[in-house]
N, C-alpha and C positions, 0 to 999 in steps of 0.2 A: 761913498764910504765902502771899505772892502768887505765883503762879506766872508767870515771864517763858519767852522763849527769846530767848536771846542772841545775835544775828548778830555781833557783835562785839565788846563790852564785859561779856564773861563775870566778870569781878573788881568790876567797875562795880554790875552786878546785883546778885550777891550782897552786897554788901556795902547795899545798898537792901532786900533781903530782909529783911534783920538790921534795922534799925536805922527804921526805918519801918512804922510800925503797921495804918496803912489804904491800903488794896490801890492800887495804882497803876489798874487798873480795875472794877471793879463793877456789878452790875446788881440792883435790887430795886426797891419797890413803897409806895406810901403803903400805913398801914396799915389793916386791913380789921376785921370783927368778930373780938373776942375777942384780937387784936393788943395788944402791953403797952405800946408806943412809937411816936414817928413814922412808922417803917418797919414793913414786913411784915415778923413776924417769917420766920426761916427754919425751916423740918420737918426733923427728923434722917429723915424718911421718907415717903414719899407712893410714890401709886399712879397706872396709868391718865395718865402714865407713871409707872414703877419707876425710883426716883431718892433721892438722898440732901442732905441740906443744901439744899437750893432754898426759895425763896419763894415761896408760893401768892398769887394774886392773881385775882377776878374781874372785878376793875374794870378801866377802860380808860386806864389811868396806868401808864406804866413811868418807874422811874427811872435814868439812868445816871451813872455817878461815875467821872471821871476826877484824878485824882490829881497834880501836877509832885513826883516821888520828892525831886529837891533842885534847888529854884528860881532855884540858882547859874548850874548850867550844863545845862538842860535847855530846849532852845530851843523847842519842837513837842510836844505830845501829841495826836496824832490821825493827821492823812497825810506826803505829803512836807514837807519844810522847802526852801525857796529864800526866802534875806536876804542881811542884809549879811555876814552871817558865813559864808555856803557855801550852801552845796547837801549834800541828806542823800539817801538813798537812796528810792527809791518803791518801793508794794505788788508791783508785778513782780518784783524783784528780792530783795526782802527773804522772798516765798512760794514762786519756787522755789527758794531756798536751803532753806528747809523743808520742802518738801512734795517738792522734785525735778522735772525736766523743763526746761524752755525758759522764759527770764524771759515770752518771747510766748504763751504759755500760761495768762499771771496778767493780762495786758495790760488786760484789762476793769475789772481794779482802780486801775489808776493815776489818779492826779488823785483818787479816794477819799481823805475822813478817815477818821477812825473809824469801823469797820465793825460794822454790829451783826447778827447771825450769828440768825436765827430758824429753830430746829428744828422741822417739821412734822412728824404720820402721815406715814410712807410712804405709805398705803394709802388716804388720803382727798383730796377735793378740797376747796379754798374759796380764800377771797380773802384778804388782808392789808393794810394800808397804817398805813404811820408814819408821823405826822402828816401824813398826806394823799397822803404819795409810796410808788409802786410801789418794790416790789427790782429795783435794777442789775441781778441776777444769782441765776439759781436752777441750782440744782445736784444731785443724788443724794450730793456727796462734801461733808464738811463745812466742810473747809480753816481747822477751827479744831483749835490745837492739843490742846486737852486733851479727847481722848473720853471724857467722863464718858457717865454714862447721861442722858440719852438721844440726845445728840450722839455717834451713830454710824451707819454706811450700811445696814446691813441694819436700821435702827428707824425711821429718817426720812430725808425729804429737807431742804433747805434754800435758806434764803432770804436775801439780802444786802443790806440799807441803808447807803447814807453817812449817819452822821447829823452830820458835820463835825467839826471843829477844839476840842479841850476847851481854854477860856482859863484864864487863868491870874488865876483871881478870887482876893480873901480874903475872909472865913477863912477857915482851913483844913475840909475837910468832911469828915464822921463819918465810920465807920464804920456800913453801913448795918446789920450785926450786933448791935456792943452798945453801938451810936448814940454811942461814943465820938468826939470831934475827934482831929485829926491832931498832928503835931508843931509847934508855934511856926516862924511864918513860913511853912508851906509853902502851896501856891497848888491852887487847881483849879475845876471845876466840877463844878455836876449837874444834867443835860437832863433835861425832862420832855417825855415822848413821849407820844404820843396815839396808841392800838391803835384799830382799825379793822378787823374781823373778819365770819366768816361761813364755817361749812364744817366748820369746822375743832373738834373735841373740848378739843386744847389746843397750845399752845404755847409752847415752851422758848426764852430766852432768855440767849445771850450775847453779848459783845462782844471785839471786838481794834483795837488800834490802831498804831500806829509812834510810839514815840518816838525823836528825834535831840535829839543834845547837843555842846555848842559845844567840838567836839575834832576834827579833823581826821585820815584815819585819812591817815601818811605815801606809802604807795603809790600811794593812788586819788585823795587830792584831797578826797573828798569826807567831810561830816561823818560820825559813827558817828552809826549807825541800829541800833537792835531794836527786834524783835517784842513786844508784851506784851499780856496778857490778862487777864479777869478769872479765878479757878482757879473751880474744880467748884462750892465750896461760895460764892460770892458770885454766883449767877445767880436766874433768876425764872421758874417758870411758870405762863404763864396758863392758867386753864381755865374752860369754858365754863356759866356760872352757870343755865342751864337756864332752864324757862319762868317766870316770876314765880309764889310759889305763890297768888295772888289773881287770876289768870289774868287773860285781857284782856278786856275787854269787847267784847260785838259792837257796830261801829258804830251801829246804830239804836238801841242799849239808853240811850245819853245824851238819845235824841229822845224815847223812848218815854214814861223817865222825865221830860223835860220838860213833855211832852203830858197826864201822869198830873196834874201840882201844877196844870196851867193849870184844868184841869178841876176840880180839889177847889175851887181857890180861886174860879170862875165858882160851883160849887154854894152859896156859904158865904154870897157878895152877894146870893144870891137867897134864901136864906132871910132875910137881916138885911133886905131890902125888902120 
Protein backbone atom coordinates (compact mmCIF):
# COMPACT_ATOMS: atom_id res chain seq x y z
CA UNK A 1 0.00 0.00 0.00
CA UNK A 2 1.38 3.48 -0.86
CA UNK A 3 2.61 5.38 1.74
CA UNK A 4 1.76 9.34 1.78
CA UNK A 5 1.92 12.07 4.55
CA UNK A 6 -0.89 14.16 4.57
CA UNK A 7 -0.35 18.02 5.12
CA UNK A 8 -3.85 18.49 4.63
CA UNK A 9 -6.20 16.17 2.96
CA UNK A 10 -5.90 13.19 5.38
CA UNK A 11 -9.56 11.63 4.31
CA UNK A 12 -8.38 12.49 0.59
CA UNK A 13 -5.34 10.07 0.95
CA UNK A 14 -6.79 7.42 2.57
CA UNK A 15 -9.27 6.89 0.70
CA UNK A 16 -6.42 6.87 -2.60
CA UNK A 17 -4.68 4.25 -0.42
CA UNK A 18 -7.74 2.05 -0.76
CA UNK A 19 -9.03 2.26 -3.94
CA UNK A 20 -5.80 2.75 -6.26
CA UNK A 21 -3.54 -0.12 -7.04
CA UNK A 22 -0.27 1.38 -8.22
CA UNK A 23 1.70 3.68 -5.96
CA UNK A 24 1.29 7.24 -6.56
CA UNK A 25 5.44 7.14 -6.55
CA UNK A 26 7.86 4.58 -7.25
CA UNK A 27 11.34 3.81 -8.22
CA UNK A 28 12.74 0.54 -10.10
CA UNK A 29 14.83 -0.64 -12.82
CA UNK A 30 14.82 -2.28 -16.41
CA UNK A 31 15.12 -5.74 -15.94
CA UNK A 32 18.54 -7.46 -15.52
CA UNK A 33 19.66 -11.21 -15.75
CA UNK A 34 17.46 -13.85 -14.56
CA UNK A 35 14.59 -10.97 -14.05
CA UNK A 36 11.05 -12.72 -15.13
CA UNK A 37 9.50 -9.22 -16.66
CA UNK A 38 10.04 -5.68 -17.78
CA UNK A 39 11.18 -4.51 -14.64
CA UNK A 40 13.80 -5.50 -11.92
CA UNK A 41 12.31 -7.87 -10.11
CA UNK A 42 12.37 -6.81 -6.28
CA UNK A 43 14.51 -9.21 -3.42
CA UNK A 44 12.49 -9.85 -0.08
CA UNK A 45 16.34 -9.42 0.94
CA UNK A 46 19.66 -8.35 -0.03
CA UNK A 47 22.83 -7.35 1.65
CA UNK A 48 25.87 -4.81 1.66
CA UNK A 49 23.22 -2.84 2.29
CA UNK A 50 20.72 -4.84 4.82
CA UNK A 51 17.41 -4.19 3.20
CA UNK A 52 14.25 -5.58 2.34
CA UNK A 53 11.96 -5.40 -0.84
CA UNK A 54 14.28 -3.28 -2.99
CA UNK A 55 15.31 -3.82 -6.53
CA UNK A 56 18.78 -4.61 -7.50
CA UNK A 57 20.22 -3.16 -10.38
CA UNK A 58 23.71 -2.82 -11.98
CA UNK A 59 22.99 -1.12 -14.81
CA UNK A 60 22.80 2.54 -15.41
CA UNK A 61 18.88 3.04 -15.89
CA UNK A 62 16.77 4.05 -13.05
CA UNK A 63 13.27 4.14 -13.50
CA UNK A 64 10.74 6.62 -11.85
CA UNK A 65 6.89 6.34 -11.77
CA UNK A 66 4.72 8.93 -10.91
CA UNK A 67 1.29 8.15 -10.72
CA UNK A 68 -2.15 11.23 -10.95
CA UNK A 69 -4.14 9.05 -7.83
CA UNK A 70 -7.58 10.58 -9.46
CA UNK A 71 -7.06 12.84 -12.69
CA UNK A 72 -10.21 14.71 -11.65
CA UNK A 73 -8.85 16.94 -9.43
CA UNK A 74 -5.26 16.42 -9.16
CA UNK A 75 -3.50 19.46 -10.56
CA UNK A 76 0.46 18.92 -10.08
CA UNK A 77 2.65 15.73 -9.24
CA UNK A 78 5.96 16.84 -8.63
CA UNK A 79 6.71 20.57 -7.18
CA UNK A 80 4.67 23.62 -6.47
CA UNK A 81 1.57 24.27 -8.52
CA UNK A 82 0.88 28.11 -9.73
CA UNK A 83 -2.34 28.25 -12.67
CA UNK A 84 -5.27 29.36 -13.15
CA UNK A 85 -6.87 27.58 -10.43
CA UNK A 86 -4.41 28.86 -7.39
CA UNK A 87 -1.35 28.47 -6.05
CA UNK A 88 -0.39 25.28 -3.91
CA UNK A 89 1.96 25.17 -1.18
CA UNK A 90 5.99 24.73 -1.98
CA UNK A 91 8.76 22.13 -0.57
CA UNK A 92 9.63 24.72 2.37
CA UNK A 93 6.55 24.66 3.81
CA UNK A 94 5.17 21.45 3.20
CA UNK A 95 9.17 19.89 5.05
CA UNK A 96 8.94 21.91 7.86
CA UNK A 97 5.56 20.85 8.52
CA UNK A 98 7.28 17.38 8.65
CA UNK A 99 10.33 17.28 9.61
CA UNK A 100 10.01 20.80 12.13
CA UNK A 101 12.02 24.09 12.29
CA UNK A 102 11.61 27.19 10.02
CA UNK A 103 10.03 27.00 6.46
CA UNK A 104 13.88 28.91 5.80
CA UNK A 105 15.43 26.05 6.75
CA UNK A 106 13.95 23.77 3.58
CA UNK A 107 14.41 27.13 1.49
CA UNK A 108 16.94 25.24 -0.89
CA UNK A 109 14.11 23.14 -2.05
CA UNK A 110 11.57 25.43 -3.44
CA UNK A 111 11.20 25.90 -7.16
CA UNK A 112 12.13 21.91 -6.92
CA UNK A 113 9.88 19.09 -8.58
CA UNK A 114 10.08 15.85 -7.79
CA UNK A 115 12.91 14.97 -5.55
CA UNK A 116 14.82 12.09 -5.99
CA UNK A 117 16.45 11.25 -2.50
CA UNK A 118 19.91 9.00 -3.24
CA UNK A 119 21.19 7.25 -0.12
CA UNK A 120 25.09 6.85 -0.04
CA UNK A 121 27.96 5.01 2.46
CA UNK A 122 28.21 7.19 5.07
CA UNK A 123 31.81 6.25 5.25
CA UNK A 124 32.86 6.55 1.44
CA UNK A 125 33.54 9.08 -0.97
CA UNK A 126 32.57 9.26 -4.93
CA UNK A 127 30.65 11.13 -7.38
CA UNK A 128 26.94 10.98 -8.76
CA UNK A 129 24.98 12.57 -11.50
CA UNK A 130 21.50 11.98 -12.90
CA UNK A 131 21.36 12.48 -16.08
CA UNK A 132 24.18 14.50 -16.25
CA UNK A 133 23.21 16.95 -13.27
CA UNK A 134 24.88 17.39 -9.77
CA UNK A 135 22.54 17.11 -6.38
CA UNK A 136 20.90 20.59 -5.45
CA UNK A 137 21.61 19.57 -2.03
CA UNK A 138 23.56 16.88 0.11
CA UNK A 139 22.89 16.33 3.52
CA UNK A 140 23.94 13.71 6.73
CA UNK A 141 19.88 13.88 7.36
CA UNK A 142 17.57 12.12 4.93
CA UNK A 143 14.45 14.33 4.98
CA UNK A 144 12.54 11.53 3.43
CA UNK A 145 9.83 10.36 5.18
CA UNK A 146 9.97 6.59 5.42
CA UNK A 147 13.34 5.39 7.22
CA UNK A 148 13.54 2.14 5.82
CA UNK A 149 16.93 0.44 5.88
CA UNK A 150 19.10 1.87 4.59
CA UNK A 151 17.60 5.54 4.56
CA UNK A 152 18.87 6.46 7.87
CA UNK A 153 21.60 8.88 9.58
CA UNK A 154 23.79 6.95 11.26
CA UNK A 155 24.02 4.34 7.76
CA UNK A 156 24.39 6.98 5.07
CA UNK A 157 24.46 10.38 3.83
CA UNK A 158 22.37 11.80 1.26
CA UNK A 159 21.96 13.28 -1.96
CA UNK A 160 19.07 15.33 -3.64
CA UNK A 161 17.91 15.81 -7.45
CA UNK A 162 15.08 17.73 -9.08
CA UNK A 163 14.13 15.47 -11.54
CA UNK A 164 10.90 17.67 -12.46
CA UNK A 165 7.13 17.72 -12.93
CA UNK A 166 5.42 13.95 -13.63
CA UNK A 167 2.87 14.73 -16.57
CA UNK A 168 0.14 13.53 -16.80
CA UNK A 169 0.47 11.02 -19.91
CA UNK A 170 -1.82 7.71 -20.91
CA UNK A 171 -2.12 4.91 -20.26
CA UNK A 172 -2.13 4.31 -17.23
CA UNK A 173 1.38 2.77 -15.93
CA UNK A 174 2.17 -0.51 -14.11
CA UNK A 175 3.02 -1.42 -11.31
CA UNK A 176 6.70 -1.90 -11.43
CA UNK A 177 6.11 -5.16 -8.99
CA UNK A 178 3.63 -7.42 -10.66
CA UNK A 179 3.93 -4.97 -13.97
CA UNK A 180 0.20 -4.69 -13.47
CA UNK A 181 -1.59 -1.28 -15.10
CA UNK A 182 -3.29 1.04 -13.10
CA UNK A 183 -7.02 1.76 -12.99
CA UNK A 184 -8.98 2.90 -16.28
CA UNK A 185 -8.33 6.60 -17.18
CA UNK A 186 -5.76 7.25 -14.69
CA UNK A 187 -2.68 9.45 -16.01
CA UNK A 188 1.16 9.58 -15.30
CA UNK A 189 4.63 9.08 -16.19
CA UNK A 190 7.84 7.16 -16.02
CA UNK A 191 11.47 9.08 -16.35
CA UNK A 192 14.30 7.26 -17.41
CA UNK A 193 17.24 8.38 -15.67
CA UNK A 194 20.77 7.84 -16.44
CA UNK A 195 23.30 6.84 -13.19
CA UNK A 196 26.58 8.24 -13.58
CA UNK A 197 28.80 6.79 -10.84
CA UNK A 198 32.24 6.24 -9.27
CA UNK A 199 33.30 5.76 -5.48
CA UNK A 200 30.52 4.62 -4.50
CA UNK A 201 29.95 0.41 -3.40
CA UNK A 202 26.01 1.09 -3.79
CA UNK A 203 23.30 3.15 -3.91
CA UNK A 204 19.75 3.33 -2.57
CA UNK A 205 17.15 4.89 -4.24
CA UNK A 206 14.07 7.02 -3.40
CA UNK A 207 11.83 9.65 -4.32
CA UNK A 208 9.11 12.36 -2.99
CA UNK A 209 7.12 14.61 -4.49
CA UNK A 210 4.16 17.26 -3.75
CA UNK A 211 1.07 16.65 -4.90
CA UNK A 212 -1.77 19.61 -4.97
CA UNK A 213 -5.34 19.25 -6.00
CA UNK A 214 -7.95 21.71 -7.30
CA UNK A 215 -9.51 22.48 -3.80
CA UNK A 216 -8.90 25.37 -1.96
CA UNK A 217 -8.02 25.15 1.71
CA UNK A 218 -10.80 28.08 3.11
CA UNK A 219 -8.33 29.82 5.57
CA UNK A 220 -5.06 30.31 3.47
CA UNK A 221 -6.35 30.79 -0.06
CA UNK A 222 -4.18 28.51 -1.13
CA UNK A 223 -4.80 25.02 -2.95
CA UNK A 224 -4.16 21.61 -0.66
CA UNK A 225 -0.89 20.48 -0.99
CA UNK A 226 0.75 16.84 0.37
CA UNK A 227 3.65 15.22 0.75
CA UNK A 228 3.80 11.72 -1.05
CA UNK A 229 6.41 9.18 -1.50
CA UNK A 230 7.39 6.10 -2.85
CA UNK A 231 6.99 3.32 0.51
CA UNK A 232 9.95 1.09 1.52
CA UNK A 233 9.17 -1.68 -0.66
CA UNK A 234 8.92 0.20 -4.25
CA UNK A 235 12.63 1.69 -4.26
CA UNK A 236 15.91 0.51 -6.16
CA UNK A 237 19.53 -0.27 -5.35
CA UNK A 238 22.18 0.07 -7.34
CA UNK A 239 25.35 -1.71 -6.82
CA UNK A 240 28.48 -1.61 -8.20
CA UNK A 241 28.88 -4.68 -10.83
CA UNK A 242 32.65 -4.96 -10.22
CA UNK A 243 35.57 -5.36 -12.82
CA UNK A 244 34.23 -7.30 -15.99
CA UNK A 245 35.14 -10.98 -15.51
CA UNK A 246 37.04 -10.93 -19.08
CA UNK A 247 39.09 -8.21 -17.72
CA UNK A 248 40.32 -5.28 -19.74
CA UNK A 249 42.80 -5.51 -22.11
CA UNK A 250 46.03 -3.51 -21.92
CA UNK A 251 46.18 -0.81 -24.56
CA UNK A 252 48.96 -2.19 -26.77
CA UNK A 253 47.48 -5.77 -26.61
CA UNK A 254 44.96 -4.70 -29.75
CA UNK A 255 48.48 -3.30 -31.55
CA UNK A 256 50.25 -6.18 -30.69
CA UNK A 257 47.70 -8.36 -31.84
CA UNK A 258 47.39 -6.44 -35.03
CA UNK A 259 51.14 -6.42 -35.71
CA UNK A 260 51.04 -10.33 -35.02
CA UNK A 261 48.19 -11.08 -38.40
CA UNK A 262 50.26 -8.26 -40.39
CA UNK A 263 53.13 -10.45 -39.94
CA UNK A 264 51.54 -14.03 -40.53
CA UNK A 265 49.95 -12.74 -43.53
CA UNK A 266 53.62 -10.81 -45.15
CA UNK A 267 54.96 -14.65 -44.30
CA UNK A 268 52.05 -16.61 -46.33
CA UNK A 269 52.86 -14.10 -49.89
CA UNK A 270 56.26 -15.00 -49.46
CA UNK A 271 55.94 -18.39 -49.51
CA UNK A 272 53.03 -18.42 -52.42
CA UNK A 273 56.00 -16.29 -54.63
Amino acid sequence: MKSTFPLVLGALFGWVANAYAVPTLQVGAPAGAGDSGVYADYDSSSSSPTETNTAITLGNQLLVGGAYANSNNELLLGGQYIGSQGTGLDWATVLSAEFGGSSSDYSVFNGKGAILVASIPGDSTGGLTINGMMPFFTSPTSLFPNKHDPVKSDTSDFLFFDIGNFAKNTPAIPNFVDELPGSAGSMGEIKNLLIATSGFQWIHFDVMALATYDKKDSKTGLLDTGLVFNPGSKDVTWKDPGPSPFGVPEPATPLLLGLGLMGLLMVRRRRIS
